[in-house]
C-alpha positions in Angstrom: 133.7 95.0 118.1 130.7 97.0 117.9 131.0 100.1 116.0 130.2 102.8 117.6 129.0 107.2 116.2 127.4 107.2 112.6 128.1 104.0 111.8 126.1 102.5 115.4 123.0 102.9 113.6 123.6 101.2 110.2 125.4 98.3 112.2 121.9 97.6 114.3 119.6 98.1 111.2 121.2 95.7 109.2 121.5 93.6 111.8 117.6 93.4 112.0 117.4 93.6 108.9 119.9 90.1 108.2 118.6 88.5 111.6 115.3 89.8 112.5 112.7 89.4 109.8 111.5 86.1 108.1 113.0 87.1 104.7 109.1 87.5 102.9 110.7 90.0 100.5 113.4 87.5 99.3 110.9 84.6 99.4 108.5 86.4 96.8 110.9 87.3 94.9 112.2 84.3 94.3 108.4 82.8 93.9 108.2 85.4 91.2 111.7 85.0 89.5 111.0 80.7 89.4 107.3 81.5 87.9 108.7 84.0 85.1 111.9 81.1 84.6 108.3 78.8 84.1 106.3 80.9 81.9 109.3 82.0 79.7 110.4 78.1 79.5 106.9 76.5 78.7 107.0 79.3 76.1 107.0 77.9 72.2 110.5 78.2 71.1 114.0 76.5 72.2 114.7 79.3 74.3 117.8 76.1 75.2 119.3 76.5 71.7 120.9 79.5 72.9 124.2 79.1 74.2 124.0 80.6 78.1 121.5 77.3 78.4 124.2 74.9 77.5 124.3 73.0 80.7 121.3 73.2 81.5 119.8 71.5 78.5 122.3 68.3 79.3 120.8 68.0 82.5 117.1 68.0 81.7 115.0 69.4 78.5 113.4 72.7 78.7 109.9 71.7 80.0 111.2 69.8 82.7 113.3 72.8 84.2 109.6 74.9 83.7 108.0 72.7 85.7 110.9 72.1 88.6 110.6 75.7 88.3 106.9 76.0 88.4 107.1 73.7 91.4 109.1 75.9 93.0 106.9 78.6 92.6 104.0 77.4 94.1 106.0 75.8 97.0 107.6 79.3 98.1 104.6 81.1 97.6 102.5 78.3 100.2 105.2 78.8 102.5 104.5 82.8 102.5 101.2 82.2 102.7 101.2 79.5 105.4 103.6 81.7 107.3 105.8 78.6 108.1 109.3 79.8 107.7 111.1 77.5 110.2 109.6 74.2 109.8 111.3 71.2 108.5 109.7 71.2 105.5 110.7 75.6 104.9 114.2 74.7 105.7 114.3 71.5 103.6 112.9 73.2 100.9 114.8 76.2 100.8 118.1 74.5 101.1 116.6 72.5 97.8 116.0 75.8 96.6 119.3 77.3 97.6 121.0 74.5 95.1 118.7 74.9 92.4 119.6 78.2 92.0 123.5 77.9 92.8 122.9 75.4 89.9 121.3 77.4 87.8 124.0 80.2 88.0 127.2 78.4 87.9 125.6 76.4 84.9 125.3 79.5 82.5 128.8 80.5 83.8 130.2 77.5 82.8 128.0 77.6 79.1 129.8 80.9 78.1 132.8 83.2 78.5 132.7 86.0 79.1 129.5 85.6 81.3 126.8 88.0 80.3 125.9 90.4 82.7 122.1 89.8 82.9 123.2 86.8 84.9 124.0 89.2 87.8 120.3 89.2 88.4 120.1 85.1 88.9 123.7 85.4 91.0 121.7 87.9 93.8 118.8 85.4 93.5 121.2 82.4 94.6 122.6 84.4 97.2 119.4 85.5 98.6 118.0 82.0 98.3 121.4 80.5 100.4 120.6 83.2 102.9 116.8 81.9 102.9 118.2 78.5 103.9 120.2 79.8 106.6 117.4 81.9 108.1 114.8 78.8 107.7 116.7 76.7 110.3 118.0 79.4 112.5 115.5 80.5 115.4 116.1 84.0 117.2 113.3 84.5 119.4 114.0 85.3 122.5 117.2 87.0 121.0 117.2 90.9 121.8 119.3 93.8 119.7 120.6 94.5 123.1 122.4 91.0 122.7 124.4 93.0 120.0 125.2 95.8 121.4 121.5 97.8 119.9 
């Protein structure tokens, strides 16, 4: 059902906004978020002695998550710069991305309780990077507003 008086307009903007554009926003900030996550982690320190990194540090040690996360810098910001946001390799790569982050997140739920709420931050960045995976394989040209009642 298509809504329809005040509420027209916010339903076709948002569904632009969710189906019409290639996500470049959510791409560089997720480029941006993995190259702080580097920095901070190839940092001197054992920023993984701290409890919210539990999991994390029995999977791998600290500078081997900066550098899966320096990786994953460099390979989202190539694919904003090479513009190729629905090639195999954009849609493999993001869905890698998307679990990296889900990772990430359920990992320093798991290490304490109650959760802190800076995670917040890192649960948008999974959901943004899940919804970067869907976009990647999904084509819409050809697809009009009109097709949605816009």
């Amino acid at each position: 059902m298509i809504p329809v008086g005040p509420f027209h307009d916010v339903y076709c903007r948002l569904l632009k906004i969710v189906f019409y554009s290639d996500l470049h926003g959510t791409r560089f900030m997720l480029a941006l978020a993995e190259a702080v996550w580097s920095i901070t982690l190839f940092m001197p320190g054992d920023t993984f002695a701290r409890p919210t990194y539990a999991v994390m540090r029995q999977v791998m040690v600290e500078e081997a998550w900066a550098l899966v996360f320096a990786v994953s810098a460099a390979t989202q910001l190539s694919i904003l710069i090479r513009c190729e946001y629905h090639t195999a390799f954009a849609t493999a790569f993001a869905g890698w991305n998307s679990v990296l982050w889900s990772f990430v997140v359920i990992a320093m739920y798991l290490s304490v309780s109650p959760p802190p709420a800076a995670i917040s931050g890192e649960l948008a960045l999974a959901v943004g990077a899940a919804w970067v995976w869907v976009r990647s394989g999904l084509k819409l040209k050809g697809v009009r507003a009109n097709d949605y009642g816009c």
